[in-house]
GUVEX-175363 format. One record per residue (C-alpha): residue in three letters; x negated, y, z; chain. Coordinates in steps of 0.2 Angstrom, whole numbers, padded with zeros to 4 digits. Example, Ala and Ser with C-alpha at 12.3 -4.5 7.8 and 13.67 -1.06 7.14 Angstrom:
! residues 2
<site residuo="ALA" u="-0062" v="-0022" w="0039" cadena="A"/>
<site residuo="SER" u="-0068" v="-0005" w="0036" cadena="A"/>
***
This chain:
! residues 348
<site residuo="UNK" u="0073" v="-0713" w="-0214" cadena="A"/>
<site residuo="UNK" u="0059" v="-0705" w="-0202" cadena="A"/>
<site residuo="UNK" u="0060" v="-0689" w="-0211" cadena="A"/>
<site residuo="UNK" u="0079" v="-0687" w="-0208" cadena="A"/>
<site residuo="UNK" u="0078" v="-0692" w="-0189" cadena="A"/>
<site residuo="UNK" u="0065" v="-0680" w="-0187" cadena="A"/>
<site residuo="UNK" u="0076" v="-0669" w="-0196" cadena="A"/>
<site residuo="UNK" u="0092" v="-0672" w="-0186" cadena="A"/>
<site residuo="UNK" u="0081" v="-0670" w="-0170" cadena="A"/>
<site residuo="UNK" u="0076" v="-0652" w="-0176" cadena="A"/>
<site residuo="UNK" u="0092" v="-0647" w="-0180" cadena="A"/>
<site residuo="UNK" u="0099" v="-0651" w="-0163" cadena="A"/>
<site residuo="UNK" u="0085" v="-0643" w="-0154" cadena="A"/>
<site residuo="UNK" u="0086" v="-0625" w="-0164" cadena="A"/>
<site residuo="UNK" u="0104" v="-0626" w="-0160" cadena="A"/>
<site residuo="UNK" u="0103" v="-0632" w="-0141" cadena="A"/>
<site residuo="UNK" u="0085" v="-0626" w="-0137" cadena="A"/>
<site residuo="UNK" u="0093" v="-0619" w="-0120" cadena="A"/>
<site residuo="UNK" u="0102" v="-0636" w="-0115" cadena="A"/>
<site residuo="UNK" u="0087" v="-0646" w="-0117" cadena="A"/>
<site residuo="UNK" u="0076" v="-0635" w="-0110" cadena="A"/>
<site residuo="UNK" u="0088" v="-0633" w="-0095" cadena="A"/>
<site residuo="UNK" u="0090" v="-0652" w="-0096" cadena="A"/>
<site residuo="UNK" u="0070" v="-0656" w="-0094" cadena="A"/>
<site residuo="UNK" u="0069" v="-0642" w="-0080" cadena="A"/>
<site residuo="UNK" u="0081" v="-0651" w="-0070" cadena="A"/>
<site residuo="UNK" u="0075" v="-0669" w="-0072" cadena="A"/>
<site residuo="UNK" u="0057" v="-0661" w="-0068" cadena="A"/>
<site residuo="UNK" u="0064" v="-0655" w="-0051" cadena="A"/>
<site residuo="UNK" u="0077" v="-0670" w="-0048" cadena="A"/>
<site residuo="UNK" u="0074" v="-0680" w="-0030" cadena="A"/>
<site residuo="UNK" u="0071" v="-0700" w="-0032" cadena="A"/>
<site residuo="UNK" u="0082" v="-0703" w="-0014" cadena="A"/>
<site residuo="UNK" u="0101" v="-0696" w="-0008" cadena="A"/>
<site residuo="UNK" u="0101" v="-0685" w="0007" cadena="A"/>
<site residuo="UNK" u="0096" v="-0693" w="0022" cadena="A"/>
<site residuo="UNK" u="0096" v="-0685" w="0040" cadena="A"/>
<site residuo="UNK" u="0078" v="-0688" w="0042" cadena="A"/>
<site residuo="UNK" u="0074" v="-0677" w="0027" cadena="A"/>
<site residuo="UNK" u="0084" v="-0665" w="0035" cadena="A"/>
<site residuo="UNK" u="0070" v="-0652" w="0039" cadena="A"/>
<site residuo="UNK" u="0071" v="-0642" w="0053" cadena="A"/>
<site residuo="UNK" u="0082" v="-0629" w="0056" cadena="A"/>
<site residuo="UNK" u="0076" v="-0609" w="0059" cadena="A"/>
<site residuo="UNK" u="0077" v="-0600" w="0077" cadena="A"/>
<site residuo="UNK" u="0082" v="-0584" w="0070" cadena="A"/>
<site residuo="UNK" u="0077" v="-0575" w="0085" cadena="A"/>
<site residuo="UNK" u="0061" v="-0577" w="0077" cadena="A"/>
<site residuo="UNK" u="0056" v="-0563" w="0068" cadena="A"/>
<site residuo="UNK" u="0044" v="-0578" w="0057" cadena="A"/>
<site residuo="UNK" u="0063" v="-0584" w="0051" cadena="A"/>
<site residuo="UNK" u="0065" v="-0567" w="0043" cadena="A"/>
<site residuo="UNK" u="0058" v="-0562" w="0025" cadena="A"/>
<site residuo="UNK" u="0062" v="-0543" w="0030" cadena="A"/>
<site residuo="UNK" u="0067" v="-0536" w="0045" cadena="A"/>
<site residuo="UNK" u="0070" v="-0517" w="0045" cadena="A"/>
<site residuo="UNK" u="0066" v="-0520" w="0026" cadena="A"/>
<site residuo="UNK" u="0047" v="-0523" w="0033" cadena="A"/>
<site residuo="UNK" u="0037" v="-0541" w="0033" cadena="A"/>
<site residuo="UNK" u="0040" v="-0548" w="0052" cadena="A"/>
<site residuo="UNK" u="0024" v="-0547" w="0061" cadena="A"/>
<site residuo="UNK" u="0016" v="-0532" w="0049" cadena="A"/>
<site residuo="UNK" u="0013" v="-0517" w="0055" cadena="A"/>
<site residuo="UNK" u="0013" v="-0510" w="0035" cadena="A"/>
<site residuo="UNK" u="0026" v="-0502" w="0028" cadena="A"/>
<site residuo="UNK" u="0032" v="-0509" w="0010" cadena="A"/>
<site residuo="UNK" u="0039" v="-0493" w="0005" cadena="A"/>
<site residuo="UNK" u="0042" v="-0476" w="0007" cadena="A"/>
<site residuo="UNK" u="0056" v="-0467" w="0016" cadena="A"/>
<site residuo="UNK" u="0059" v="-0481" w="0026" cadena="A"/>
<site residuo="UNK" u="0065" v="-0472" w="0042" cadena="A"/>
<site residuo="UNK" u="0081" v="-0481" w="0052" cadena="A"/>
<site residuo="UNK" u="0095" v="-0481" w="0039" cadena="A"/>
<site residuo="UNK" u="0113" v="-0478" w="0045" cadena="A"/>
<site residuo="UNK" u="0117" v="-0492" w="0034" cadena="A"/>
<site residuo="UNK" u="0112" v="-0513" w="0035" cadena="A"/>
<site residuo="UNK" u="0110" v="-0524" w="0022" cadena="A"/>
<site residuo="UNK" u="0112" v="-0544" w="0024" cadena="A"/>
<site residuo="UNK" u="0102" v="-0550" w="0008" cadena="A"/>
<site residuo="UNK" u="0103" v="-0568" w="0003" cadena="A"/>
<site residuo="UNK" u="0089" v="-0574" w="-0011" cadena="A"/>
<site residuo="UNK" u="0092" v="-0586" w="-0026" cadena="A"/>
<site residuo="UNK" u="0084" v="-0601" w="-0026" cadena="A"/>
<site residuo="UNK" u="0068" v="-0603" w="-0029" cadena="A"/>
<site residuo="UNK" u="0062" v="-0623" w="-0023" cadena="A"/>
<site residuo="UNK" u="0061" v="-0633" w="-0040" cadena="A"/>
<site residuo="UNK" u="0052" v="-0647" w="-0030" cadena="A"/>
<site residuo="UNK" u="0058" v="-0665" w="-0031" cadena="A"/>
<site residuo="UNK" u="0052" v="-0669" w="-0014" cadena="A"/>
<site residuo="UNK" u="0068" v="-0666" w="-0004" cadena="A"/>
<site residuo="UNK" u="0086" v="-0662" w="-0007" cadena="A"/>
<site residuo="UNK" u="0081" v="-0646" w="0005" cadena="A"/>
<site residuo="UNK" u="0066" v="-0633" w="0003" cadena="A"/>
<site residuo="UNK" u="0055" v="-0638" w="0019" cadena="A"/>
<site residuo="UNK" u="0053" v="-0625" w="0029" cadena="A"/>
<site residuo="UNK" u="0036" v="-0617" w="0022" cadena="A"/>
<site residuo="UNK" u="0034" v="-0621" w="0008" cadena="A"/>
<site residuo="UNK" u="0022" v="-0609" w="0000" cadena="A"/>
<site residuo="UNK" u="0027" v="-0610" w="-0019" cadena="A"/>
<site residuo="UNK" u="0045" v="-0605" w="-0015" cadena="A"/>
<site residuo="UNK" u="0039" v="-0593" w="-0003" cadena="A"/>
<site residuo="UNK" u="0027" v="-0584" w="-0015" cadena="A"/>
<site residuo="UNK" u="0041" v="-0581" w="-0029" cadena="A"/>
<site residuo="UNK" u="0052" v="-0573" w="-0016" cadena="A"/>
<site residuo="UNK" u="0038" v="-0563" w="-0008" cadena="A"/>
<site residuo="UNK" u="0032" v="-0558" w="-0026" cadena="A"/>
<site residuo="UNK" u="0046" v="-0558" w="-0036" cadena="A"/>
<site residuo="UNK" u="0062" v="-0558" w="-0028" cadena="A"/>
<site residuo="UNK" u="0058" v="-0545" w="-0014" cadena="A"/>
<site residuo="UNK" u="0050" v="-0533" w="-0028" cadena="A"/>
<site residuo="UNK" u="0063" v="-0535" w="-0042" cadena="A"/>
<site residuo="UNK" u="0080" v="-0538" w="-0031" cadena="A"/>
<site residuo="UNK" u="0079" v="-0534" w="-0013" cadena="A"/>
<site residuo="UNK" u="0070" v="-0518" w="-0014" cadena="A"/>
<site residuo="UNK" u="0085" v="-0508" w="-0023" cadena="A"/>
<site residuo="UNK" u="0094" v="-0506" w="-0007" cadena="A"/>
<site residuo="UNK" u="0077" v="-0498" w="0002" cadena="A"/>
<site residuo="UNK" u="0079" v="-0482" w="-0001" cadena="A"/>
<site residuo="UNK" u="0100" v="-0482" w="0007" cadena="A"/>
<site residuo="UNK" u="0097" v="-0495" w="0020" cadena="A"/>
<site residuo="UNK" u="0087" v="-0506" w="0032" cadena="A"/>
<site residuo="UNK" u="0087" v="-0524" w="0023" cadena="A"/>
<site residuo="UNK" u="0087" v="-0540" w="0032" cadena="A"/>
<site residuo="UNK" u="0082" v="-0555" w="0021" cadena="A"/>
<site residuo="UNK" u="0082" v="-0573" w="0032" cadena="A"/>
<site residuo="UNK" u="0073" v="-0589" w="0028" cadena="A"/>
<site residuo="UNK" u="0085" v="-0603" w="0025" cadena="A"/>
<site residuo="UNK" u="0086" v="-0622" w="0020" cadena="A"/>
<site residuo="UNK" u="0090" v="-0620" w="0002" cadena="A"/>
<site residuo="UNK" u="0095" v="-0632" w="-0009" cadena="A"/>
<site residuo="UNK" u="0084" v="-0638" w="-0022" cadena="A"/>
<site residuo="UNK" u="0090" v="-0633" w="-0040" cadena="A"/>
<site residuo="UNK" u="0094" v="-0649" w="-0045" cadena="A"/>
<site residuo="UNK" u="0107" v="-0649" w="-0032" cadena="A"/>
<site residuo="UNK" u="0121" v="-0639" w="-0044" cadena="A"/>
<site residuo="UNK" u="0121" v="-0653" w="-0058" cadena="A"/>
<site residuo="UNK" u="0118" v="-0668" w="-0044" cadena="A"/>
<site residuo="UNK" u="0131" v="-0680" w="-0038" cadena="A"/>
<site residuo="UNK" u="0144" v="-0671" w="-0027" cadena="A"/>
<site residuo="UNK" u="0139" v="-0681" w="-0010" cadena="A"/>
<site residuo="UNK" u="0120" v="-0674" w="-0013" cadena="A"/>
<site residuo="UNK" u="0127" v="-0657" w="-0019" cadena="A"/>
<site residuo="UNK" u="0137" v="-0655" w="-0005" cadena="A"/>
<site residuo="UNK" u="0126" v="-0661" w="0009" cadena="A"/>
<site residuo="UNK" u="0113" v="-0650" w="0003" cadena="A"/>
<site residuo="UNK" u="0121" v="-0633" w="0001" cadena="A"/>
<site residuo="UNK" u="0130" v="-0637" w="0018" cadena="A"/>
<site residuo="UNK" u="0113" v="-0638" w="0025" cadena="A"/>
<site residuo="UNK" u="0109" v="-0623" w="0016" cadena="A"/>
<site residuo="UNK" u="0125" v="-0613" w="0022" cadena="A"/>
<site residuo="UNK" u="0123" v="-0619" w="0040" cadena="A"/>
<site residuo="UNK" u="0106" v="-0608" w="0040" cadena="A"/>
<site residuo="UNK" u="0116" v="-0594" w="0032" cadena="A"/>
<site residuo="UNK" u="0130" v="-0594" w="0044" cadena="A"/>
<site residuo="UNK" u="0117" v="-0593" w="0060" cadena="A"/>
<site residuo="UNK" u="0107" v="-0581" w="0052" cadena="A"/>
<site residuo="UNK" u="0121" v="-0568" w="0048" cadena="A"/>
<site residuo="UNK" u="0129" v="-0570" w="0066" cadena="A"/>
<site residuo="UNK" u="0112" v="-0564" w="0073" cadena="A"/>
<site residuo="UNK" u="0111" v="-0552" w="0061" cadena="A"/>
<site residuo="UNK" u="0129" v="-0547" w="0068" cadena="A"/>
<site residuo="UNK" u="0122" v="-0546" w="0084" cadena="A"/>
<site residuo="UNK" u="0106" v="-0541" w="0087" cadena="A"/>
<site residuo="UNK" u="0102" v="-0530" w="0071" cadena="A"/>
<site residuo="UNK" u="0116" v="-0523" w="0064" cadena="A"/>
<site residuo="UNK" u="0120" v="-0514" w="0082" cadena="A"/>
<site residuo="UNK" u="0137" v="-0508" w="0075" cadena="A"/>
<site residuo="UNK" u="0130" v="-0500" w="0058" cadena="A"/>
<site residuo="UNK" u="0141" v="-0502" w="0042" cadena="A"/>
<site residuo="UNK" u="0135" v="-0517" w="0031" cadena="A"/>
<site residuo="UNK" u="0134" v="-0524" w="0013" cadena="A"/>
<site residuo="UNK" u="0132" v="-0542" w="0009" cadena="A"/>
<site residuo="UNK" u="0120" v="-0543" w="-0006" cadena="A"/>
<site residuo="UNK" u="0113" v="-0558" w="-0016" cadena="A"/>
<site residuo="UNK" u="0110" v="-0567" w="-0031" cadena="A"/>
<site residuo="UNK" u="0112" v="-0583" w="-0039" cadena="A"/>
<site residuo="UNK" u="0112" v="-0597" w="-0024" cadena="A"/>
<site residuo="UNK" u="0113" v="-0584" w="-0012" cadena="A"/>
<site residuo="UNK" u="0129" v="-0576" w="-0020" cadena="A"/>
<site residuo="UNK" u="0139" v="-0596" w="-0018" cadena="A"/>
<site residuo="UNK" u="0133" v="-0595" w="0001" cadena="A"/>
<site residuo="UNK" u="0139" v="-0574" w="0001" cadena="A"/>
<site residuo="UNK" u="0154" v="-0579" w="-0007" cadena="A"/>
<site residuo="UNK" u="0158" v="-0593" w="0005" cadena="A"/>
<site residuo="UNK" u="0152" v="-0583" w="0022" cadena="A"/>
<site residuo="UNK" u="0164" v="-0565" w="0015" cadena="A"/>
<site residuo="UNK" u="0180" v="-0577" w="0016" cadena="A"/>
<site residuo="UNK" u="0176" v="-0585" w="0035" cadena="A"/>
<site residuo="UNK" u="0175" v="-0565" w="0038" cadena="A"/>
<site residuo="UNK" u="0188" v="-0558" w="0030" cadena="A"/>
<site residuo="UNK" u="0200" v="-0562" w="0044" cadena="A"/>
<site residuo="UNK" u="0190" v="-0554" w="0054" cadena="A"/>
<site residuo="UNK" u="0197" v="-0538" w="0053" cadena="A"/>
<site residuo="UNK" u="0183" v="-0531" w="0069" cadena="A"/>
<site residuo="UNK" u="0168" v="-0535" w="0054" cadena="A"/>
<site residuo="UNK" u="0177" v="-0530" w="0041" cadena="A"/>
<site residuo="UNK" u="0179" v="-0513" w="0046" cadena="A"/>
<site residuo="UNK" u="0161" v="-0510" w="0044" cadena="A"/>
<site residuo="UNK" u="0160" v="-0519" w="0027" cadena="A"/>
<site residuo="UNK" u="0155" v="-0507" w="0013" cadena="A"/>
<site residuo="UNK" u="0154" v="-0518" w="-0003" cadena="A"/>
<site residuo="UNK" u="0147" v="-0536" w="-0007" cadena="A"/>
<site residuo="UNK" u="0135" v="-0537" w="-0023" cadena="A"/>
<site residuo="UNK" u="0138" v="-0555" w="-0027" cadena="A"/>
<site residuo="UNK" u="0129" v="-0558" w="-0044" cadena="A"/>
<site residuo="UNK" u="0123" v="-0571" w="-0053" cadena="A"/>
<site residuo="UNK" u="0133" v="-0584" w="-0048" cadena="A"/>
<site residuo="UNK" u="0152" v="-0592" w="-0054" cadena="A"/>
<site residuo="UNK" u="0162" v="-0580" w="-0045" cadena="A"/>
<site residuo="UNK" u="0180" v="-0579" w="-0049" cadena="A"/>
<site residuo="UNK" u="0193" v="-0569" w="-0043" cadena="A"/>
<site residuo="UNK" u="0201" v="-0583" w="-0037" cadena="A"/>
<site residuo="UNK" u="0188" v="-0587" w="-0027" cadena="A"/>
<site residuo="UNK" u="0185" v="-0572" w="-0019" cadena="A"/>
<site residuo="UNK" u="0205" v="-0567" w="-0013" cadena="A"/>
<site residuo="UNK" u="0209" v="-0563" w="-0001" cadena="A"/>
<site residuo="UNK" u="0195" v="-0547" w="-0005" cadena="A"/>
<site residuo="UNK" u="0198" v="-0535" w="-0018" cadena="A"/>
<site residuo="UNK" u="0186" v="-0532" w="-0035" cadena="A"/>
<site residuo="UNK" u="0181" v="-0516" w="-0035" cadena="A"/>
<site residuo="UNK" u="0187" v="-0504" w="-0049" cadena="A"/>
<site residuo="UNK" u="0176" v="-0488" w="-0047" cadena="A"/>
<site residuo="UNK" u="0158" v="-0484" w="-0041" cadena="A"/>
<site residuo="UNK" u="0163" v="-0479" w="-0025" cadena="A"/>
<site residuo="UNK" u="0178" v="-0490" w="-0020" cadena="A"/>
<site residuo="UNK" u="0171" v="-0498" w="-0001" cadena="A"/>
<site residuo="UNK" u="0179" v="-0515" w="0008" cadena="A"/>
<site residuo="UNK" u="0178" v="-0524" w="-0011" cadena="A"/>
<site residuo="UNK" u="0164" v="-0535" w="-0022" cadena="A"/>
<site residuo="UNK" u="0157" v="-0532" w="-0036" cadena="A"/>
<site residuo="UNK" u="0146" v="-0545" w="-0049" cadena="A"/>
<site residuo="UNK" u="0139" v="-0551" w="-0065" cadena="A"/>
<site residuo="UNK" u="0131" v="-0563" w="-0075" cadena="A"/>
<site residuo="UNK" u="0119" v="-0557" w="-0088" cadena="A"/>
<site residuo="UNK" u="0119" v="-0564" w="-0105" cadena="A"/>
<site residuo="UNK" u="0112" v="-0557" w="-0124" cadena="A"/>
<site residuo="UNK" u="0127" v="-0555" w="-0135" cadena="A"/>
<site residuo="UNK" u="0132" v="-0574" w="-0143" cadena="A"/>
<site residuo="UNK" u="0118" v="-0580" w="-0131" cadena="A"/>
<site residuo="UNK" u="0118" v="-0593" w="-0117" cadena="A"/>
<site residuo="UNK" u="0131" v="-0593" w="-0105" cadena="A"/>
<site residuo="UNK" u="0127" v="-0603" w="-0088" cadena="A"/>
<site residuo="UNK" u="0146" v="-0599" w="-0082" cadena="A"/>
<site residuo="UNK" u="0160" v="-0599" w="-0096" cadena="A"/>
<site residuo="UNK" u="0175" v="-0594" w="-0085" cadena="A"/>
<site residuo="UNK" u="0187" v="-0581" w="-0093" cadena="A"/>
<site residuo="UNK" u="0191" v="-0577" w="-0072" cadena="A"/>
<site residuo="UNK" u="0177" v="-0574" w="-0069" cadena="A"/>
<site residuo="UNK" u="0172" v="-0557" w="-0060" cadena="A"/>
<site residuo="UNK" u="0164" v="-0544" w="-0072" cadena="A"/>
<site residuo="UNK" u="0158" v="-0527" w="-0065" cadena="A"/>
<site residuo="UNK" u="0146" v="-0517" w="-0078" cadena="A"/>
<site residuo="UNK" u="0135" v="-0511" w="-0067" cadena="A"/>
<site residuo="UNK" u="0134" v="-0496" w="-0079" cadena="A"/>
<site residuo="UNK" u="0150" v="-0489" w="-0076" cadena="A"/>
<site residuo="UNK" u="0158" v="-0500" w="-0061" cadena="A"/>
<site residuo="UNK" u="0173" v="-0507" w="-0070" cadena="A"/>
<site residuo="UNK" u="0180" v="-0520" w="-0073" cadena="A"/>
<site residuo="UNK" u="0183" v="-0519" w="-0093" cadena="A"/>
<site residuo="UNK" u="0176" v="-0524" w="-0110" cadena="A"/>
<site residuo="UNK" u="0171" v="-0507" w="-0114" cadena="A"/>
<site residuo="UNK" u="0151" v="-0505" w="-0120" cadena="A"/>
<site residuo="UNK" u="0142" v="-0493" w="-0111" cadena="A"/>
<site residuo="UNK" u="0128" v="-0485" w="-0119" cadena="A"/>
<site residuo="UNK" u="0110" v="-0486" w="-0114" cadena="A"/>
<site residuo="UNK" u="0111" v="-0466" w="-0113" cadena="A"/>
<site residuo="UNK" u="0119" v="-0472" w="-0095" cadena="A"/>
<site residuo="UNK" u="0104" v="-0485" w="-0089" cadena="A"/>
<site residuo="UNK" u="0096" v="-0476" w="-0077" cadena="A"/>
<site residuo="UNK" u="0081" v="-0488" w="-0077" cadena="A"/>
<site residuo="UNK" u="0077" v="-0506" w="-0077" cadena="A"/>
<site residuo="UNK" u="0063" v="-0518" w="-0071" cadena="A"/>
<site residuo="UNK" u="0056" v="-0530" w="-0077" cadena="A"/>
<site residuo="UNK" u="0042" v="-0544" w="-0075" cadena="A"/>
<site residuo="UNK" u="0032" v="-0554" w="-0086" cadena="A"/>
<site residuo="UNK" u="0035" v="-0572" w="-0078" cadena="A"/>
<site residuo="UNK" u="0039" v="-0582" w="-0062" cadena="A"/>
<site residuo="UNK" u="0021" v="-0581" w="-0058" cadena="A"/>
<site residuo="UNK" u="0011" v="-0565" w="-0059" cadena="A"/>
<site residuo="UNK" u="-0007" v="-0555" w="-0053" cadena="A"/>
<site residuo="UNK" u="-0006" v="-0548" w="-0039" cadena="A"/>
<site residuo="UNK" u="-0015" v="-0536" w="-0028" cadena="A"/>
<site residuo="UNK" u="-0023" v="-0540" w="-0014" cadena="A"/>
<site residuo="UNK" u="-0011" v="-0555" w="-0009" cadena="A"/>
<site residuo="UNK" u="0005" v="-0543" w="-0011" cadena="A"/>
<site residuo="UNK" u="0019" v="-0538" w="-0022" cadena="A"/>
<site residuo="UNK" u="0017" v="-0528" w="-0037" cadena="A"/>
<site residuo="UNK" u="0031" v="-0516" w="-0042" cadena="A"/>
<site residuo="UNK" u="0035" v="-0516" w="-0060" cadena="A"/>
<site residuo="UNK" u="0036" v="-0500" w="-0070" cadena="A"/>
<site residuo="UNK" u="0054" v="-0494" w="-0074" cadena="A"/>
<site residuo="UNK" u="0060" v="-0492" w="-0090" cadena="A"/>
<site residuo="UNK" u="0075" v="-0479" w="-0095" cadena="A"/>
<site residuo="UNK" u="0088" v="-0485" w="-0107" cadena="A"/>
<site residuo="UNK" u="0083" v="-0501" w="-0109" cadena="A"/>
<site residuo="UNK" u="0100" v="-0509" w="-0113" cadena="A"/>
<site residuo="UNK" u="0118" v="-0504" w="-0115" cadena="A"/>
<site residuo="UNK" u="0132" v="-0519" w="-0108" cadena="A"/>
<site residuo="UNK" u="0148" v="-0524" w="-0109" cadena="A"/>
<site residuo="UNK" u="0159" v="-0537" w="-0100" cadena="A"/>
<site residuo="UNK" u="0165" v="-0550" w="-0114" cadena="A"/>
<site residuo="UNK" u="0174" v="-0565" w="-0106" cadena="A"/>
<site residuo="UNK" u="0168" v="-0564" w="-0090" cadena="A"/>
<site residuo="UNK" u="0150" v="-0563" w="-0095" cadena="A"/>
<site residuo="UNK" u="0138" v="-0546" w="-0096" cadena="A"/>
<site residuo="UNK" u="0133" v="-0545" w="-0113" cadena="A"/>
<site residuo="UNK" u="0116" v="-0532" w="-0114" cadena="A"/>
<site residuo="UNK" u="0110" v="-0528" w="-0130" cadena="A"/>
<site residuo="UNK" u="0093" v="-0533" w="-0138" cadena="A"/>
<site residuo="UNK" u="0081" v="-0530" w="-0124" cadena="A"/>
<site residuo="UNK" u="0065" v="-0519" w="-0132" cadena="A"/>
<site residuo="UNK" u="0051" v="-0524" w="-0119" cadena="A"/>
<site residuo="UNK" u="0040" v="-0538" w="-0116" cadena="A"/>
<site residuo="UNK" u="0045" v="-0539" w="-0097" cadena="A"/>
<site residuo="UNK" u="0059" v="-0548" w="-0097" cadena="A"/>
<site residuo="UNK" u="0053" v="-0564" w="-0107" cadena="A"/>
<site residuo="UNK" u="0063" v="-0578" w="-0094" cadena="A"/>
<site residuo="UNK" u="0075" v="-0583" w="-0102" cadena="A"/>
<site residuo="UNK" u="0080" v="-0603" w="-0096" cadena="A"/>
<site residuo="UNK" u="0096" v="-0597" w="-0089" cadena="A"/>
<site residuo="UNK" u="0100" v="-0583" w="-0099" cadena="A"/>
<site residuo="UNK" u="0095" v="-0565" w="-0093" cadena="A"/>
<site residuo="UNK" u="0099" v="-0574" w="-0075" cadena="A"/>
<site residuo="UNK" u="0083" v="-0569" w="-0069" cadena="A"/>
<site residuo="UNK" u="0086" v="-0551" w="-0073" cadena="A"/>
<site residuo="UNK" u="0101" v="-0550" w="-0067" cadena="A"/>
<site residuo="UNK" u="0097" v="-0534" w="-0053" cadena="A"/>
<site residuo="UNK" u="0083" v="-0527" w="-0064" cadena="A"/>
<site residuo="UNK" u="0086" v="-0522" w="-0080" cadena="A"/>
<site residuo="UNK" u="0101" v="-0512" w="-0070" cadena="A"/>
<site residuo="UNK" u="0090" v="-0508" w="-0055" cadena="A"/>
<site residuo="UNK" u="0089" v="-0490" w="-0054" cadena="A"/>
<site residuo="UNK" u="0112" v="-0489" w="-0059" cadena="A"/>
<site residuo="UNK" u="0112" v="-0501" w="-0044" cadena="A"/>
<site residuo="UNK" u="0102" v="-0491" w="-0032" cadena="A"/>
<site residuo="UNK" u="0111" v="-0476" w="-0034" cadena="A"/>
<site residuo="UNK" u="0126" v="-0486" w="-0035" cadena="A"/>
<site residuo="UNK" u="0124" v="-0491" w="-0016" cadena="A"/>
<site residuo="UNK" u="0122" v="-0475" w="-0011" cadena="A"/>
<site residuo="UNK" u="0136" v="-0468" w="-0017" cadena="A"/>
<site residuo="UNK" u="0147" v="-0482" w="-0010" cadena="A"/>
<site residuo="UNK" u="0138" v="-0478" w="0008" cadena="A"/>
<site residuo="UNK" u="0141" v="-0460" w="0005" cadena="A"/>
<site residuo="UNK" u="0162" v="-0463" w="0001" cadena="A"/>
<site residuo="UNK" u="0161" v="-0475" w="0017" cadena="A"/>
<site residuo="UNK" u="0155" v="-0461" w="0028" cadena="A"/>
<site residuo="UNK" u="0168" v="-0447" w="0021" cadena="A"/>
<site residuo="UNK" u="0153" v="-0437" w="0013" cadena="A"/>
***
């Protein structure tokens, strides 16, 4: 009897590896105690260059330059990052927490934010996340803590708005956690038809966007369409899906349509990768990963990104799919992508 309970536990595991794995991770990270005001942590004063990430797509309060060619861009980006508190101690990452901190610093900066450096001034705010376990919490917790979350995104765009775009066109970029608040703050602006003259393109990726969702905005349906949104969600082919919606929004990002077409990996113009969540790093700051050229071919199959099998060892985080690569094995198709789309804005 042991032998075929152990045998029926196996079987269930080499068949939903993912769903347990995901299962454990969210249990790991799930808070003992509902959301109470006095958890609440306290919110950012984003005059405070401290409440920023990147401002001018430079660390607040450093005089070093992350990258080349960063002279004032004609172009701003609002970039809002994933989530990356896993703690159990509150509903809502306090306000330094240095784990979350260090994957965004060293991670998500490098591997996400920095495709848009080379077109634009980025501008990155701290805000409240939620903690992971708020997608698959009760709705009362879940909504009390992305409200929370979205407050902090709300404030931090209208100072954006005010004291940093100074009138330059914009794009809304973000992945995962980030692209529920992007979706949510594009519709309170659509109506705004002041703003949304200077909107160039949303990059709203990694998260369970639907066209639905996103009316009254248009998808775009070339590389150089403006005033539209753009996403995906990465998956291998017959892999994982975190999202199985057939409406939901899929842009390849190696040809910009919306279509089940594959696209070769002749037409990747470069990916990057990293070995893990936590890396080496040197002298306390990031470390850019080495781009590879046609890595992967894609297509869009029932609302997912399907890539190919990926031939590196630099993309080995797999919990949610190619989630976590979701901007860098298309990296370099995405930089000029933005480009492109800020030229077409401007008449070039």
């Amino acid at each position: 009897m042991i032998y075929f309970f152990i045998m029926i536990v196996g079987i269930i595991l080499f068949f939903f590896s993912n769903q347990f794995a995901l299962l454990l991770f969210f249990l790991f990270a799930m808070p003992f105690h509902n959301v109470s005001f006095n958890d609440i942590p306290d919110p950012y004063n984003y005059s405070d260059n401290k409440s920023w990430f990147l401002v001018d797509s430079k660390h607040p309060g450093e005089n070093e330059v992350l990258y080349e060619n960063l002279k004032r861009k004609n172009t701003a980006v609002f970039f809002i990052h994933p989530t990356t508190y896993f703690s159990r101690g509150n509903w809502n990452q306090p306000r330094e927490n240095e784990k979350s901190i260090k994957l965004i610093r060293e991670r998500i900066i490098p591997n996400q934010a920095t495709v848009f450096f080379r077109c634009c001034d980025v501008y990155l705010p701290k805000y409240r996340q939620a903690n992971i376990y708020s997608f698959i919490a009760s709705k009362k917790n879940s909504k009390r803590a992305f409200d929370i979350a979205y407050d902090d995104i709300r404030s931090s765009f209208a100072y954006f708005d005010k004291h940093y775009r100074r009138g330059r066109p914009f794009i809304i970029a973000s992945h995962s956690q980030g692209t529920m608040h992007a979706n949510k703050l594009l519709k309170e602006l659509s109506g705004n038809q002041e703003i949304m003259s200077d909107f160039v393109i949303g990059y709203l990726v990694g998260y369970k966007v639907t066209h639905k969702s996103v009316h009254p905005l248009p998808i775009c349906q070339d590389n150089t369409e403006v005033g539209c949104i753009v996403g995906w969600n990465t998956i291998t082919q017959s892999g994982f899906k975190i999202f199985n919606d057939r409406d939901l929004v899929c842009i390849n990002p190696l040809s910009w349509k919306e279509d089940g077409g594959f696209v070769s990996r002749q037409y990747n113009l470069g990916s990057m990768g990293f070995s893990g969540w936590f890396g080496q790093t040197i002298l306390g700051k990031p470390v850019l990963f080495p781009i590879e050229e046609n890595l992967v071919g894609a297509r869009c199959n029932g609302g997912n990104l399907e890539v190919e099998t990926i031939d590196s060892n630099n993309y080995p985080v797999r919990l949610f799919a190619l989630h976590a690569y979701d901007y860098g094995l298309f990296f370099k198709n995405i930089e000029k992508n933005v480009g492109d789309r800020i030229q077409h804005f401007f008449g070039k």
